[in-house]
C-alpha positions in Angstrom: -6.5 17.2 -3.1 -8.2 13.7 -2.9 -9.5 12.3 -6.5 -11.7 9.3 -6.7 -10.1 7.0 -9.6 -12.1 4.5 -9.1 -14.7 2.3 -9.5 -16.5 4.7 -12.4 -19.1 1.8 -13.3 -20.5 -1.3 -11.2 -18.2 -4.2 -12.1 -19.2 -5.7 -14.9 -19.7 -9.6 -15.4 -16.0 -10.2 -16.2 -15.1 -9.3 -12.8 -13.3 -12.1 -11.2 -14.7 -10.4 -7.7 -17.4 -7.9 -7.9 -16.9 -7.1 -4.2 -13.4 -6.4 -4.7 -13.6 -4.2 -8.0 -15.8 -2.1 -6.0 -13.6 -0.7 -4.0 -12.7 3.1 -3.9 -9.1 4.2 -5.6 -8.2 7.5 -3.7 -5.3 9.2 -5.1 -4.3 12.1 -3.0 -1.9 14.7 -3.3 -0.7 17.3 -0.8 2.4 19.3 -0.7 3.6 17.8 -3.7 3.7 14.1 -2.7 1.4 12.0 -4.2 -0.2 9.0 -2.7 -1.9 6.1 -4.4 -4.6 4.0 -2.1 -5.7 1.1 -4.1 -8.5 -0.6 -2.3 -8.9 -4.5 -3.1 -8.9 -4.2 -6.9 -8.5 -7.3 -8.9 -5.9 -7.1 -11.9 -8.5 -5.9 -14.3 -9.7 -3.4 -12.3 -5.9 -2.5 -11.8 -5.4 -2.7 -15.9 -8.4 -0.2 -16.2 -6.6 2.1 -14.2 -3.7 2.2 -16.1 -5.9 2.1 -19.6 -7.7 5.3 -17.8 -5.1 6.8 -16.1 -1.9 6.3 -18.4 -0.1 8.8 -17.0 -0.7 8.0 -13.2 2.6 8.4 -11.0 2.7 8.2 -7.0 5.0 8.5 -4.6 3.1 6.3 -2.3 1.7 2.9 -3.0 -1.2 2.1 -1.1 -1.0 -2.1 -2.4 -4.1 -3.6 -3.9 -5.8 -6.6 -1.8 -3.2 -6.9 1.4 -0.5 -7.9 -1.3 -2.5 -10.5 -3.3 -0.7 -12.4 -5.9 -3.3 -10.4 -8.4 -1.2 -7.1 -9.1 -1.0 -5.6 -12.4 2.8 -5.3 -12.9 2.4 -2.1 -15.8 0.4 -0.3 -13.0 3.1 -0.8 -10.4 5.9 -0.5 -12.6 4.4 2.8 -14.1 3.6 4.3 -10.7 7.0 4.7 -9.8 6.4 5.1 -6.0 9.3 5.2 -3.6 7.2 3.8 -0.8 4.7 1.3 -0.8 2.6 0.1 2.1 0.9 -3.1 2.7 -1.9 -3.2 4.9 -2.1 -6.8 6.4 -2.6 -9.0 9.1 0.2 -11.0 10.7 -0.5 -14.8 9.8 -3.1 -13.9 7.7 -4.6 -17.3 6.5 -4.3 -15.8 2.3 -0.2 -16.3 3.0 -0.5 -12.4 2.2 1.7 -10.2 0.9 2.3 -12.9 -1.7 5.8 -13.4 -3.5 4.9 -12.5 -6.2 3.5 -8.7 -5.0 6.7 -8.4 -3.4 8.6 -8.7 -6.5 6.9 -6.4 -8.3 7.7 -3.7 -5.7 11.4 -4.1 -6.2 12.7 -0.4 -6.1 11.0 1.1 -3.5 10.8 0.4 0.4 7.8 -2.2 1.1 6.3 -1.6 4.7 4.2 -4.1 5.7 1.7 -3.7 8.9 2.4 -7.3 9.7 6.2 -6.6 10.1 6.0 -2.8 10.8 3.3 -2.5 13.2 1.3 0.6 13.0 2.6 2.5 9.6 2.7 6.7 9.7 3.3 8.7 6.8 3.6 12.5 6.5 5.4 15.5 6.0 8.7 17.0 7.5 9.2 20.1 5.6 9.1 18.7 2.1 10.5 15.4 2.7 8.8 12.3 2.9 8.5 10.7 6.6 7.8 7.6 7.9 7.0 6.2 11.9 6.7 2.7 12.4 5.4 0.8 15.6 7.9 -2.2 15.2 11.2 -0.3 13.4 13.3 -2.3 11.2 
């Protein structure tokens, strides 16, 4: 199944970037695994989900924003995703996946495209399986 989360409304004028907030929240599950993909949600987008959505768990973390230092820390914390995936570019002039991202993700195992290469997730049998381009 594939759910749209978010945006439900336009961003409203407290939006730090409108852009940003915009962007789709897909939250897909199949097979029993559930897969969060935040788009480039600023932290009060990110708190909106977890106002809406209190109950939200995912076994994959899609990161917000290529690992921006603007994370909500309850959402990330509450997700309690095994795996999370960063999606950005090697020597990215942001200094993405910031620090302070990383930190919040302590618990699962952070890919990151810059490091990994190419990232593939699926399915053998009923276990979680990952392919990257560059292994560890």
């Amino acid at each position: 199944t594939w759910q749209v989360l978010a945006p439900t409304e336009a961003p409203g004028p407290a939006s730090e970037s409108p852009a940003n907030d915009a962007s789709v929240v897909l939250l897909v599950e199949t097979r029993g695994i559930r897969l969060l993909l935040l788009g480039d949600q600023e932290t009060g987008s990110q708190q909106e989900l977890v106002r809406s959505w209190p109950d939200l768990r995912a076994d994959v973390l899609k990161v917000a924003h290529h690992g921006s230092a603007k994370q909500d820390e309850a959402l990330i914390a509450g997700l309690g995703a095994r795996l999370a995936l960063v999606s950005v570019g090697e020597g990215n002039d942001y200094g993405h996946p910031r620090a302070e991202a990383l930190a919040m993700l302590q618990g699962a195992r952070v890919l990151r495209t810059d490091e990994s290469g190419r990232t593939l997730i699926g399915l053998a049998g009923d276990a979680l399986a990952v392919w990257t381009e560059h292994p560890p």
